[in-house]
C-alpha positions as CSV (number, residue, x, y, z in Angstrom):
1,X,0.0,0.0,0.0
2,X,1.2,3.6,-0.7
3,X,2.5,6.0,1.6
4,X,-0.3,7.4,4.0
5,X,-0.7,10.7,4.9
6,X,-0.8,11.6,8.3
7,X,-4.5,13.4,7.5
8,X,-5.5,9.8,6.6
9,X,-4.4,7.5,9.2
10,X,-7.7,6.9,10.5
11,X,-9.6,6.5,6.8
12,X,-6.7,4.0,6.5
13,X,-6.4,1.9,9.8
14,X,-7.1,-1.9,9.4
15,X,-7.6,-1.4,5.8
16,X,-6.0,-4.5,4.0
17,X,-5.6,-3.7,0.6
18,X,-6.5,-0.6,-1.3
19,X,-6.9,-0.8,-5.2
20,X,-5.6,0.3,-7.5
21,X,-2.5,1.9,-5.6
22,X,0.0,2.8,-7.2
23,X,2.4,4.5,-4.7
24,X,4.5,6.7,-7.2
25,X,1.5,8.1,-8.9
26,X,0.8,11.8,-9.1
27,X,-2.9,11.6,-10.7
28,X,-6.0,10.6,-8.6
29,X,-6.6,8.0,-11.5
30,X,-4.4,5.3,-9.3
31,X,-4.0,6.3,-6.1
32,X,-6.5,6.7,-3.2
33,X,-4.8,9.4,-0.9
34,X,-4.6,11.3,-4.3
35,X,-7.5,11.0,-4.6
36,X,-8.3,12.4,-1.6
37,X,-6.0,15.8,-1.7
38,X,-6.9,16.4,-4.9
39,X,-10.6,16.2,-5.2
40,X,-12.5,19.4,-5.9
41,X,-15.4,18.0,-4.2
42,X,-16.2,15.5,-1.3
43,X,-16.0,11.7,-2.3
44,X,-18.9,9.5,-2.8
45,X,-18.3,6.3,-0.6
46,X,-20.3,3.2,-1.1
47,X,-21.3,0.2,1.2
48,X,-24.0,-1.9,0.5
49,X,-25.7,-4.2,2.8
50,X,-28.0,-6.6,2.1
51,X,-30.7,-7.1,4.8
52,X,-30.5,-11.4,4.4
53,X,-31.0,-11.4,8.3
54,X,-32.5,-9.2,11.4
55,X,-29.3,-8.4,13.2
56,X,-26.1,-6.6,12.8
57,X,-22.7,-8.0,14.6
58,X,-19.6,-6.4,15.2
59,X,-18.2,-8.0,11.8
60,X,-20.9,-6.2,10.3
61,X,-19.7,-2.9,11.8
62,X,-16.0,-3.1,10.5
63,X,-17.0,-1.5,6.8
64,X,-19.7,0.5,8.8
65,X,-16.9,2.1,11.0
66,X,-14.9,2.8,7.9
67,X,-18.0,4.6,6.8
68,X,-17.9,6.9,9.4
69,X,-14.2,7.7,9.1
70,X,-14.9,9.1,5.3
71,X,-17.8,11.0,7.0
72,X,-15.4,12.6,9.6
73,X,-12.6,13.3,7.2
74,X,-15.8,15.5,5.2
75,X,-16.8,13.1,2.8
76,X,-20.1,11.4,1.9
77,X,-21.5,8.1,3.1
78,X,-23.6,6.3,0.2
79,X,-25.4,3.5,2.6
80,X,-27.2,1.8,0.4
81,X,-29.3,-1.1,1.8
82,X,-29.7,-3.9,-0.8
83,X,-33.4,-4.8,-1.1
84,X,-33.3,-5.8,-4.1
85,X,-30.3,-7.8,-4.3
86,X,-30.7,-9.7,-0.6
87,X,-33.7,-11.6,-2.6
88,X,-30.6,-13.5,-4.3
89,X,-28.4,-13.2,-1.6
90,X,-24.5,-12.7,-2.2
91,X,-22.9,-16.3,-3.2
92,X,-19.6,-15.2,-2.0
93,X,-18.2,-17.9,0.3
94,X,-21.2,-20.4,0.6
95,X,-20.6,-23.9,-0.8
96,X,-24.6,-23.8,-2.3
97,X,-27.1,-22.0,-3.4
98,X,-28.4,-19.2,-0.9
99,X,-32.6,-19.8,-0.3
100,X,-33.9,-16.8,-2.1
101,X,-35.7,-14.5,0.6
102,X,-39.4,-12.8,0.2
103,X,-39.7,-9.7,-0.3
104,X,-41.8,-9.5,2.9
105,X,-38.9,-11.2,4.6
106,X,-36.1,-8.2,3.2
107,X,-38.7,-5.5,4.2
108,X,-38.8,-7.1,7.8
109,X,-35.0,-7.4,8.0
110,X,-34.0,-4.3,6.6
111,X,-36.6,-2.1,9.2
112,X,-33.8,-2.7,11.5
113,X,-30.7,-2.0,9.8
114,X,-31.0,1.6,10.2
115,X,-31.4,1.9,14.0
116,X,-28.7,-0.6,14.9
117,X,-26.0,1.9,12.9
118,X,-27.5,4.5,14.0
119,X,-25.1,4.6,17.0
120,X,-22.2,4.0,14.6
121,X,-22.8,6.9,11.6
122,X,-23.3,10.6,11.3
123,X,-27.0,11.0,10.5
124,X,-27.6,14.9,11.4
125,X,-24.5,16.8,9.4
126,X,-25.8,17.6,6.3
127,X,-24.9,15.8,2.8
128,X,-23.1,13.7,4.9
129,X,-25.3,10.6,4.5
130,X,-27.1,9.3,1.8
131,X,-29.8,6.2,2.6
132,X,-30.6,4.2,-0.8
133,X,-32.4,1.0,-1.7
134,X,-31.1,-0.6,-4.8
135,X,-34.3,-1.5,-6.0
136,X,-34.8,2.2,-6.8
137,X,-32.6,1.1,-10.2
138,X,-32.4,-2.4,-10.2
139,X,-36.3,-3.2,-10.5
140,X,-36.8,-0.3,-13.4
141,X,-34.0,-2.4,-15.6
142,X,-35.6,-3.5,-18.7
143,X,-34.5,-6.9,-20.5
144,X,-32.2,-4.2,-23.0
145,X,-30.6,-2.6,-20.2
146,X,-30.0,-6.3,-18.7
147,X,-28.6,-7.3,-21.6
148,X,-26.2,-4.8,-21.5
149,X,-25.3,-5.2,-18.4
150,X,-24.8,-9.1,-19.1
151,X,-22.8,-8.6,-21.9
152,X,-19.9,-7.2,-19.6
153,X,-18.9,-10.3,-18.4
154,X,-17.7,-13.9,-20.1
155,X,-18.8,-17.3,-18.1
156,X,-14.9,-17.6,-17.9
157,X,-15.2,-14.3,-16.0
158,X,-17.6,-15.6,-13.7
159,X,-16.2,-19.1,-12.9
160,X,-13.4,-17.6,-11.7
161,X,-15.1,-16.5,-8.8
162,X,-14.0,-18.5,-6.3
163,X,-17.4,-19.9,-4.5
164,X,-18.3,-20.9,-8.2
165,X,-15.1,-22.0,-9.3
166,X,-14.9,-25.0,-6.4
167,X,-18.5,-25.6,-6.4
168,X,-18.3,-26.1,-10.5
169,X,-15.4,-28.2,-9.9
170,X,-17.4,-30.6,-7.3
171,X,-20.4,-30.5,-9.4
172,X,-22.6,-28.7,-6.9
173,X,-24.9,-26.5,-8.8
174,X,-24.2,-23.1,-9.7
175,X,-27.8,-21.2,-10.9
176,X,-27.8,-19.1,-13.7
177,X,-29.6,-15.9,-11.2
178,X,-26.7,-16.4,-8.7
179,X,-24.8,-15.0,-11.5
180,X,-26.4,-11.6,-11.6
181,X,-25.3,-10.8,-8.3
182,X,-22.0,-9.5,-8.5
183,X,-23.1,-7.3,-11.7
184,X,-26.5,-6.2,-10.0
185,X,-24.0,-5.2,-6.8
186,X,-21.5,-3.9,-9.6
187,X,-24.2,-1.5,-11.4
188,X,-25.0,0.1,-7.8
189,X,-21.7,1.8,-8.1
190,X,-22.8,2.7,-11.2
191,X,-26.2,4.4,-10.0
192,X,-24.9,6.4,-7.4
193,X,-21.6,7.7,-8.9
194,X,-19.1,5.9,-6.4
195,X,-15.9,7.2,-5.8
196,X,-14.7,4.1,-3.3
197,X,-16.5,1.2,-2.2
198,X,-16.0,-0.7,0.8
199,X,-16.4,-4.4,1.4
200,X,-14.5,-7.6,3.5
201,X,-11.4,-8.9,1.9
202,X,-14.2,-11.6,0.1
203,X,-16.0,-8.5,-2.0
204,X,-12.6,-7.7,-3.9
205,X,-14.2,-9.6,-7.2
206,X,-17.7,-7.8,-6.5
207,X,-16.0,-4.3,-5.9
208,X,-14.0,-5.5,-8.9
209,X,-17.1,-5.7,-10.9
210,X,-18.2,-2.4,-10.1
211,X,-15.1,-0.8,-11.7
212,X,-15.7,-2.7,-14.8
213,X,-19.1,-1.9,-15.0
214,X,-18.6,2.1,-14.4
215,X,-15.9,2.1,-16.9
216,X,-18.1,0.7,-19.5
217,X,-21.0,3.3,-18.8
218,X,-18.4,6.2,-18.9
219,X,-17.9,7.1,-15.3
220,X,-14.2,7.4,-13.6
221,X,-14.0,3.7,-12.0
222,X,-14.5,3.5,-8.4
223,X,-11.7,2.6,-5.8
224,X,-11.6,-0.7,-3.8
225,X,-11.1,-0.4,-0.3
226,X,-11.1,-3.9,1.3
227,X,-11.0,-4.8,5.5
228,X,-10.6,-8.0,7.5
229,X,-13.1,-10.3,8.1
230,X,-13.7,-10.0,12.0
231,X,-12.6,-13.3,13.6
232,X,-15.5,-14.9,16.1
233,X,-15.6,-15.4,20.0
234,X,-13.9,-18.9,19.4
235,X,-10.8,-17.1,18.0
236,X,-10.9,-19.6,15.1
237,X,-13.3,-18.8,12.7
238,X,-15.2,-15.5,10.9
239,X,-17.7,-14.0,13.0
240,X,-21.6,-15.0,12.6
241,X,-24.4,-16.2,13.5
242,X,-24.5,-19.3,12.1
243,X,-21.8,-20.2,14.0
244,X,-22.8,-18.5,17.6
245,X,-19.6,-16.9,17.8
246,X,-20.8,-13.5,17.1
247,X,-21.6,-10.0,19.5
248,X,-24.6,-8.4,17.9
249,X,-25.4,-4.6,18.0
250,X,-28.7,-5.4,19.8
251,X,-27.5,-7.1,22.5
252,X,-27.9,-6.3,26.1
253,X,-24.9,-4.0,27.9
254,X,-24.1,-7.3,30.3
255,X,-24.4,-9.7,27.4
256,X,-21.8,-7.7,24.9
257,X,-19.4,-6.9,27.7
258,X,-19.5,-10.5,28.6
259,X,-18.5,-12.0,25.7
260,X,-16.0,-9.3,25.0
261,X,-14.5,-9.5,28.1
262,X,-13.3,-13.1,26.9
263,X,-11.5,-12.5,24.0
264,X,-8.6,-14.2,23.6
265,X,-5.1,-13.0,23.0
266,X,-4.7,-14.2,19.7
267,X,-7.1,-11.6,18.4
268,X,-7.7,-9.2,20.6
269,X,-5.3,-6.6,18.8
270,X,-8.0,-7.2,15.6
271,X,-10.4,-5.8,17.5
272,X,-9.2,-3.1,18.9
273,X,-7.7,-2.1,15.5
274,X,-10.8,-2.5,14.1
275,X,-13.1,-1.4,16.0
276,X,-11.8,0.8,18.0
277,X,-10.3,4.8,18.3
278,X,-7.5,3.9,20.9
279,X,-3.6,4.1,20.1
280,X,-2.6,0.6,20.1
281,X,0.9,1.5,21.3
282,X,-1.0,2.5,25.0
283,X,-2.7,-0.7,25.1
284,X,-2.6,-1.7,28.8
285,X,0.6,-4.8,29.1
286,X,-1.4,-7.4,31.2
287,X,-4.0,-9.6,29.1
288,X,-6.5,-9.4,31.6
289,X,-6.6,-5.8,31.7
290,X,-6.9,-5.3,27.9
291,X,-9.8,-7.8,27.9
292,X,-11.3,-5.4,30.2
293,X,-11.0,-2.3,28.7
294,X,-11.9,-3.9,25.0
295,X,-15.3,-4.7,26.7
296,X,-16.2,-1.8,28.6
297,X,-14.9,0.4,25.7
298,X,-17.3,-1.3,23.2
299,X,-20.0,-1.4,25.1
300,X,-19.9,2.1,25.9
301,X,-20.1,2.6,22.0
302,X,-23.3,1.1,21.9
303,X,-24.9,1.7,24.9
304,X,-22.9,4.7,26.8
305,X,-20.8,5.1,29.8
306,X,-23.3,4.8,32.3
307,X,-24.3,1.0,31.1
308,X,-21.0,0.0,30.7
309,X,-19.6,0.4,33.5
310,X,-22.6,-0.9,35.0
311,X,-22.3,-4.3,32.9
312,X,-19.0,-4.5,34.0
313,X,-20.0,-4.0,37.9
314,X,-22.8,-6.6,37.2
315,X,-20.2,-8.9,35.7
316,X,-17.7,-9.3,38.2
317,X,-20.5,-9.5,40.7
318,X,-21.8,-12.4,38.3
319,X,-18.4,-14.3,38.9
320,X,-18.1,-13.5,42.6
321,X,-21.5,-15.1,42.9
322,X,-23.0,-11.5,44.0
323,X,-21.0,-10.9,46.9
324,X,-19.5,-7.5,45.6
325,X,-15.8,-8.6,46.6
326,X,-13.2,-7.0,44.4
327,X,-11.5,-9.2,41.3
328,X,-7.8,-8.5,42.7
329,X,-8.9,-11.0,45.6
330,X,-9.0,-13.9,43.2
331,X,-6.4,-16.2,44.0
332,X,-4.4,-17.2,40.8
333,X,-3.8,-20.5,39.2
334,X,-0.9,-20.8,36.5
335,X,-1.5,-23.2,33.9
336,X,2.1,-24.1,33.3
337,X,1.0,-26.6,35.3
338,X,-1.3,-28.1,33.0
339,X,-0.8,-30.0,29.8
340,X,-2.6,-29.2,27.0
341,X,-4.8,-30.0,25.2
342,X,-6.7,-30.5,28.1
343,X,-10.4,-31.6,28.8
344,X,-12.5,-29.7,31.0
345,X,-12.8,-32.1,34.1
346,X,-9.1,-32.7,34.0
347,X,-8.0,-28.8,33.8
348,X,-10.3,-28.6,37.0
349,X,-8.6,-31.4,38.5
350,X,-5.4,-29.8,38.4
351,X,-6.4,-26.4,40.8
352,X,-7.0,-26.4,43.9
353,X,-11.1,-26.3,43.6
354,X,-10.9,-29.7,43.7
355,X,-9.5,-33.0,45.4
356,X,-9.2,-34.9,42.1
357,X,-10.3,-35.4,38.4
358,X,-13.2,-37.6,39.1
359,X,-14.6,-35.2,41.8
360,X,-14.1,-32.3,39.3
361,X,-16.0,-34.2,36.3
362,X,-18.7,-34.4,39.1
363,X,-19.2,-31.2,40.0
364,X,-19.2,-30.5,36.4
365,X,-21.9,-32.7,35.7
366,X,-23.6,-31.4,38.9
367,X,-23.8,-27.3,37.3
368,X,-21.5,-26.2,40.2
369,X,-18.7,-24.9,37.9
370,X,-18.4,-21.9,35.7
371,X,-16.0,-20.2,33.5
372,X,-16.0,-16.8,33.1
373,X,-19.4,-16.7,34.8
374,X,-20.9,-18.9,32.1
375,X,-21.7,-22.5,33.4
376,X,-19.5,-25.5,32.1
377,X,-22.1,-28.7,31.2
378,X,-19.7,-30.5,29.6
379,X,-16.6,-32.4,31.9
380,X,-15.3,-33.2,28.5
381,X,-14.7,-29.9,26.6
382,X,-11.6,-29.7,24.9
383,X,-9.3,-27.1,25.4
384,X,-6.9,-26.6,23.2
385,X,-4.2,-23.8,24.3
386,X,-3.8,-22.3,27.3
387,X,-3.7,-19.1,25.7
388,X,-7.4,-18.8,25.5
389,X,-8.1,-19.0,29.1
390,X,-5.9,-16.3,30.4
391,X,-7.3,-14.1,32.6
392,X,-10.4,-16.3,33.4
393,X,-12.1,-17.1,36.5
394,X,-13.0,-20.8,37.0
395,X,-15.8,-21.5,39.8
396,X,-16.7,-23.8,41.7
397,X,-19.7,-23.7,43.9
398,X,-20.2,-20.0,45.2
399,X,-16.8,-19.2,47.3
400,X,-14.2,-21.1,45.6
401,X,-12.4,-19.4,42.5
402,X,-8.9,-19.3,41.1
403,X,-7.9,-16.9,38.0
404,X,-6.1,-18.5,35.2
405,X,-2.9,-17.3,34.5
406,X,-0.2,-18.0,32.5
């Protein structure tokens, strides 16, 4: 990526790939921060989201955030909610077809979208935000004008996407209308003039698309401004729902600061690059400690100062079983004394909560034991570093509690 100006650094933090960049180029034809000094009016940015569900999660938020940064910086957001194209659904990444939704079922869905990034965006300063739903073009396009549009692209083109490539080469079916959404997504650039789009690092052939599609209409082609997929709770895999590793706009102040108070140290620097404003280089040393300000930090986003420090009152109160004592009070556990992998009853085993493995798999099996405040109901959980159970509190019963360190 090209040099970044020190004007830009929030526009470009987390940002994986920018394209085209050309770092020695002196026209705002190939290079964003160009671009950006050299406009003689404020950028159109672009993200689209298609409404294929009810709730938003903090993977969600990641382009979202970006958003806002162009806003700050005097720019204009473009949200544009997909209505039209969530009754496909985007193919990228699933291994078969996406059910198509109803349009009652995109209407319900997208009723929400608004207010849960509300919190997030700049909805009062003027020609800061635009709001548009893509079937204001997409359902006037006669079969000419889809033609056209068609007529962009080879089947070569298309294969190479890579959902459709493997799922070609398996033999899994590839529908000819799961073919018109990376063009239908492509022409929204088109219809609103964008200057930059934004999208996960999976949307660079969509984004892609876009640029094709406004060159052939005449318009200066848009940039490509891609982000990281937000890893889930588990530390393993993308966030979502699906999956239940995800911490969604709507939820509760206790509930978000609960699961984020868990993250684990292999991606907690993600998220506080990502989706947070703090200097990473003042990032508190001890895991435990970052855990905790990552949690009350987001919540407060979403829910303000008052309920966040309140969920994270109600949360240690939660893992002292109520009884208001202080966290520092804990007594530790290191689990350099553990071998790992390790199952649940046999990591118990090991502290001093209990006498033995067997009598730890029982109170297991009994609901006497939670981790992190969240009850273990299975002695034979796997865990497989120790790395993601720093910091946490194992319980047994009411009064007995060690912290796991290293």
């Amino acid at each position: 990526m090209a040099q970044i100006p020190d004007e830009f650094q929030w526009i470009y933090r987390g940002v994986t790939e920018v394209f085209p960049d050309q770092p020695k180029a002196d026209s705002e034809q190939d290079n964003l921060s160009v671009r950006l000094q050299q406009s003689d009016r404020p950028l159109r940015i672009k993200l689209g989201i298609d409404p294929t569900g009810a709730e938003i999660h903090l993977g969600h938020s990641i382009p979202v955030r970006k958003l806002r940064a162009f806003q700050d910086a005097g720019h204009t957001a473009v949200l544009i909610i997909g209505d039209f194209t969530a009754r496909i659904g985007d193919p990228t990444g699933k291994s078969e077809v996406r059910k198509q939704l109803t349009t009652d079922e995109v209407k319900s869905n997208a009723a929400t979208y608004l207010d849960q990034v509300r919190s997030i965006l700049d909805f009062d300063t003027p020609g800061r935000l635009e709001i548009r739903y893509n079937s204001e073009w997409l359902s006037t396009l006669d079969l000419s004008q889809i033609l056209e549009i068609f007529a962009t692209m080879t089947v070569g083109q298309m294969l190479a996407k890579e959902g459709f490539a493997e799922r070609y080469e398996k033999g899994t079916p590839v529908f000819l209308h799961e073919f018109f959404y990376p063009l239908m997504q492509g022409y929204d650039s088109v219809a609103v003039r964008a200057d930059v789009e934004l999208g996960g690092t999976d949307q660079k052939f969509n984004i892609a698309v876009g640029r094709d599609l406004q060159r052939h209409f005449g318009l200066k082609p848009q940039f490509g401004m891609l982000l990281p997929l937000l890893i889930g709770s588990d530390g393993i895999q993308k966030m979502s729902k699906s999956l239940d590793n995800y911490v969604g706009l709507q939820e509760d102040p206790l509930t978000m600061y609960s699961k984020l108070e868990k993250t684990s140290d292999a991606t907690i620097e993600q998220y506080f690059e990502l989706l947070t404003r703090l200097p990473l280089d003042t990032l508190p040393e001890n895991p435990r400690d970052r855990q905790k300000l990552l949690a009350l930090e987001i919540t407060h986003q979403f829910h303000g100062e008052a309920a966040a420090q309140q969920a994270q009152q109600d949360a240690v109160n939660l893992v002292q079983g109520g009884d208001g004592g202080a966290a520092a009070s804990v007594p530790e556990f290191s689990l350099g004394e553990v071998n790992f992998p390790a199952k649940a009853f046999y990591l118990l085993g090991a502290t001093p909560l209990c006498a033995s493995s067997s009598e730890a798999r029982r109170q297991i099996q009994g609901g006497a034991v939670k981790l992190e405040g969240d009850r273990l109901a299975d002695p034979n959980i796997m865990f497989e570093q120790p790395a993601e159970l720093y910091g946490q509190v194992l319980q047994v019963g009411k009064k007995k509690f060690v912290r796991l360190v290293k």
